[in-house]
C-alpha positions as CSV (number, residue, x, y, z in Angstrom):
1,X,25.4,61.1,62.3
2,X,25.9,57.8,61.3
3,X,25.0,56.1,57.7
4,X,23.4,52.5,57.6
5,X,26.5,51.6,55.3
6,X,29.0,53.0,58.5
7,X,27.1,50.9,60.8
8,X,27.0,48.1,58.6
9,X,30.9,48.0,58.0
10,X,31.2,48.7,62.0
11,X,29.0,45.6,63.0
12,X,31.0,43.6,60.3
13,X,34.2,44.4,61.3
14,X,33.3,43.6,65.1
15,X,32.0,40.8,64.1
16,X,34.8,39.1,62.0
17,X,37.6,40.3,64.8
18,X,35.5,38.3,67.6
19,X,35.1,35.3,65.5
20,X,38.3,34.7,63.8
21,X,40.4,36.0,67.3
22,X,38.7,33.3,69.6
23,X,38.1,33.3,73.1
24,X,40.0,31.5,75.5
25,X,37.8,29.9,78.3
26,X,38.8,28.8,81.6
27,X,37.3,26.1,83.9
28,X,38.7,26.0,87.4
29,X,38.4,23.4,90.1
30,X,39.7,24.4,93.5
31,X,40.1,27.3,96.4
32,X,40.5,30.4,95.9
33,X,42.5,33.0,98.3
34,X,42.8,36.7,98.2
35,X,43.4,38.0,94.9
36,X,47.6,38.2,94.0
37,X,49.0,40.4,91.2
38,X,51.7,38.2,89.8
39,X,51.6,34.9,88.6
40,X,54.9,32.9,87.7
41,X,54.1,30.2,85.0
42,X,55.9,27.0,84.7
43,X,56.3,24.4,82.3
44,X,57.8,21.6,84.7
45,X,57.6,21.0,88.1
46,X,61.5,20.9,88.4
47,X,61.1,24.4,87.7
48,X,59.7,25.6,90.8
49,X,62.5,26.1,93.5
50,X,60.2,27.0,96.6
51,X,57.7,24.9,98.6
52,X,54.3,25.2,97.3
53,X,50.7,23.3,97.6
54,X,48.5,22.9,95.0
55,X,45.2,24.7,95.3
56,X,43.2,24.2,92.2
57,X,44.1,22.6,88.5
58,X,42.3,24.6,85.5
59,X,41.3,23.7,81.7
60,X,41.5,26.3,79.7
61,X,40.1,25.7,75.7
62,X,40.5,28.2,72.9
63,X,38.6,27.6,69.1
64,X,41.3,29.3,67.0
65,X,44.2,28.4,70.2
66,X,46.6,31.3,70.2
67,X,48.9,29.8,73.1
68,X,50.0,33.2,74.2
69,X,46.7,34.5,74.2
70,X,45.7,31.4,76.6
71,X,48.7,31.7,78.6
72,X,47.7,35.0,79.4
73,X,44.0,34.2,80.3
74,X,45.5,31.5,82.3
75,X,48.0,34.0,84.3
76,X,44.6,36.7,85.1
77,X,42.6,33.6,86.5
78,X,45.1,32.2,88.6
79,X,45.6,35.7,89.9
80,X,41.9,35.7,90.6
81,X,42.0,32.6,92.1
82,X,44.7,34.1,94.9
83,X,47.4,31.9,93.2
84,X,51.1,32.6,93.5
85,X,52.0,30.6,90.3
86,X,50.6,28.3,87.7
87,X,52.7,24.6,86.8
88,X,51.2,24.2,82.6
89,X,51.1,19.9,83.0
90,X,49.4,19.5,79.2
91,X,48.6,20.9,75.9
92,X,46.7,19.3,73.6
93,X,45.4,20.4,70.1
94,X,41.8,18.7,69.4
95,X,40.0,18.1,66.1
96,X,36.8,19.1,66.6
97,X,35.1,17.8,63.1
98,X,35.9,19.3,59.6
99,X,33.5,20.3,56.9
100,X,33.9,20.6,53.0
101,X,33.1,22.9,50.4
102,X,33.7,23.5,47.1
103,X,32.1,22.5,43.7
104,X,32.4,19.1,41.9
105,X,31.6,20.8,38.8
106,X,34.6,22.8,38.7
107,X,36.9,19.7,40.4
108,X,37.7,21.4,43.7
109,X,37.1,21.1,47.2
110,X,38.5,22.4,50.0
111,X,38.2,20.6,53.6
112,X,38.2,23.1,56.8
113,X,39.6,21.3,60.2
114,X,38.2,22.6,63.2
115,X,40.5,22.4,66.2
116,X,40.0,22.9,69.9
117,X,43.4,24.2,71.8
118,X,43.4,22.9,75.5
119,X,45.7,23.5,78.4
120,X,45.5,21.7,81.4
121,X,47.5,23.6,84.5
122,X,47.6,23.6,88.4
123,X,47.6,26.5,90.4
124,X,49.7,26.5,93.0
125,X,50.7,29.0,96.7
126,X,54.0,29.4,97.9
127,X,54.9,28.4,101.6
């Protein structure tokens, strides 16, 4: 059986993983086709050597942006989505606001930037 202080530590620890990992969050504009189980990413459209029509351009945003972590949310929509690759066309890192803290009594202050991480990306089907 479980103690509170076990449960306690449990809780905190679950907590403190989910907010300091993030969550990357999608927003997609488009059609969608029967689900696919490999998406190609690319960061140019020079890259892509076959025909292809874009179906559907996404957003995805991330509070504490881990771009391999976004990449990879990115990749499992697409698929969703029925899309046969994905064409990255922006990144952008946002300040969101900062806050301070600290104490003028002992002469230091620390100022916290919050930042937003945002890709924008098309999703695209081969001929």
């Amino acid at each position: 059986m479980m103690n509170v202080r076990s449960a306690f530590a449990i809780g905190l620890c679950g907590f403190g993983s989910l907010h300091f990992m993030g969550c990357a969050s999608t927003e997609y504009y488009g059609e969608s086709y029967p689900v696919t189980s490999h998406v190609d990413v690319y960061w140019d459209t020079t890259d892509v050597h076959r025909e292809y029509s874009v179906i559907g351009r996404a957003v995805t945003t991330e509070g504490f942006g881990d771009s391999d972590d976004m990449i990879k949310s990115i990749r499992e929509e697409a698929m969703q989505r029925g899309a046969h690759g994905v064409i990255i066309t922006e990144l952008d890192s946002i300040e969101q606001g900062s806050s301070e803290s600290g104490s003028d009594k002992d002469d230091f202050r620390f100022t916290t930037i919050d930042r937003e991480e945002r890709i924008e990306s098309k999703f695209i089907r081969y001929h």
